[in-house]
C-alpha positions in Angstrom: 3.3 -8.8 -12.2 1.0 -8.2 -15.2 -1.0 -4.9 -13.9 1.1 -2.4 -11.2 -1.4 -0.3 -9.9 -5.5 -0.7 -8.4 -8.1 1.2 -7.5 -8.9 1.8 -4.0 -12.0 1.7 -2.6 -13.3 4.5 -1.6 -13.9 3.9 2.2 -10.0 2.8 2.3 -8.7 7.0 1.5 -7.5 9.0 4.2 -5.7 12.0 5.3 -2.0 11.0 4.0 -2.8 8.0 1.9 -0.6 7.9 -0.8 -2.3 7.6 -4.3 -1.5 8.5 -7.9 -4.0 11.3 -9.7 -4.8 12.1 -12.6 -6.3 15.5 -12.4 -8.5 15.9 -15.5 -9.0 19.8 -14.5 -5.3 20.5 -15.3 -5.0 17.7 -17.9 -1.9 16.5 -16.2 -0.6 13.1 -16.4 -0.1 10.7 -13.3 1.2 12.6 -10.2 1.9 10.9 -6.8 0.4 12.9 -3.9 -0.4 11.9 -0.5 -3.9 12.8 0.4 -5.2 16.3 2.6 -9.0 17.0 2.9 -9.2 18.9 -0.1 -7.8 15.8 -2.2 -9.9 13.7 -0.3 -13.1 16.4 -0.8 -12.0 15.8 -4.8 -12.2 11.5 -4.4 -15.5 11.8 -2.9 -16.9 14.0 -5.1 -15.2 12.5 -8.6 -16.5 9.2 -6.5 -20.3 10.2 -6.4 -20.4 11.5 -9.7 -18.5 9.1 -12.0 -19.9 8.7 -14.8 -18.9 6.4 -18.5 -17.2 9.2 -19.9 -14.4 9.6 -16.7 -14.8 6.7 -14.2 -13.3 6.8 -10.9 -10.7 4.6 -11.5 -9.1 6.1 -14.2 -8.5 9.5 -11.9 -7.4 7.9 -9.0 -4.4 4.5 -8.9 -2.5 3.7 -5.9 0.8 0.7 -6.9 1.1 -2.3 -5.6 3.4 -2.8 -3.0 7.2 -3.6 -3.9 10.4 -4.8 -2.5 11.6 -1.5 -3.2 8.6 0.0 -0.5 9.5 -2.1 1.9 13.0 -1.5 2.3 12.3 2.1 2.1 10.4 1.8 5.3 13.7 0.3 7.0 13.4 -3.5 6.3 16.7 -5.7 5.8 15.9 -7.8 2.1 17.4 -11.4 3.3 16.2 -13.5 0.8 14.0 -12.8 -3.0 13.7 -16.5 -3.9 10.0 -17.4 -4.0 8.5 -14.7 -1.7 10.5 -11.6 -0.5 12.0 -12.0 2.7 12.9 -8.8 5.4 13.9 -8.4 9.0 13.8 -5.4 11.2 13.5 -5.0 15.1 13.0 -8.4 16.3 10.4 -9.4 13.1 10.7 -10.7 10.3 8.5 -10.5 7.3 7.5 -12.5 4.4 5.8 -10.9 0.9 4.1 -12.8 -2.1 3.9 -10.0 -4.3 1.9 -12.2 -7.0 -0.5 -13.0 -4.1 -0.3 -9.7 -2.0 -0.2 -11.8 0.9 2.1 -10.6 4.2 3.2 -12.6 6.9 4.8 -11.0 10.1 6.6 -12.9 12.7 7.8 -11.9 16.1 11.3 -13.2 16.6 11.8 -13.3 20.3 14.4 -15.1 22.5 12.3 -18.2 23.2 9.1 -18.0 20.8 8.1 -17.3 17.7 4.8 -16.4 16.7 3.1 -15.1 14.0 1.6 -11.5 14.4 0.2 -11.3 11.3 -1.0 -13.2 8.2 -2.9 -11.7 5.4 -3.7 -9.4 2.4 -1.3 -6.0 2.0 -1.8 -4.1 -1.6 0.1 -1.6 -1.0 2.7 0.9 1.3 -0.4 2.5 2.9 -1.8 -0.6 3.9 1.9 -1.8 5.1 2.1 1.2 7.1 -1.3 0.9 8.8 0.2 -2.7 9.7 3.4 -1.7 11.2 1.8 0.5 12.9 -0.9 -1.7 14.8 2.0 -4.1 15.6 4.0 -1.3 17.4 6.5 -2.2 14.6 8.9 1.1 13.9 
């Protein structure tokens, strides 16, 4: 995968969404930091008032999601042919990183059934998922 990182939109930050800044103030280099209100007072504010000179998304970066993500959040790797392949409590999952594109299945004793199909960027986004699902 050609670029690592993207910009998220503004509407998508939260309290504990975990970004990459580049605080221009202290002319640091990237630092991974999960977000409190005052971070979050800082993206609204940088948001607003970007400008040519420092746009917005060359403060703030968030990485794409990785294998290495996902297994960090307790998922079994099974397979890394064409797509990345987990399971975990009774679901399995399926990840086309060049796609961003997750599909979760339900593995239960007579059925199996898709719970969810679609776009996933990143581990914040994952999360969010796993958590709607009931998945731990």
């Amino acid at each position: 995968m050609e670029n690592k990182y993207f910009t998220p939109d503004i509407e998508d930050v939260y309290v504990g969404y975990e970004l990459e800044w580049k605080c221009k103030i202290r002319n640091q280099d990237w630092e991974k930091t999960i977000c409190d209100t005052d971070l979050i007072s800082i993206i609204y504010d940088e948001y607003e008032h970007a400008d040519f000179e420092e746009p917005y998304n060359e403060q703030f970066r968030v990485p794409y999601l990785t294998k290495e993500q996902i297994e960090a959040e307790g998922w079994k790797l099974l397979s890394e042919d064409k797509y990345l392949q987990f399971i975990k409590s009774g679901y399995s999952i399926s990840y086309i990183e060049k796609l961003h594109l997750l599909i979760v299945i339900a593995l239960e004793e007579k059925q199996i059934s898709v719970t969810y199909s679609g776009e996933c960027k990143d581990v914040n986004t994952f999360r969010k998922i796993m958590k709607l699902l009931k998945i731990n």
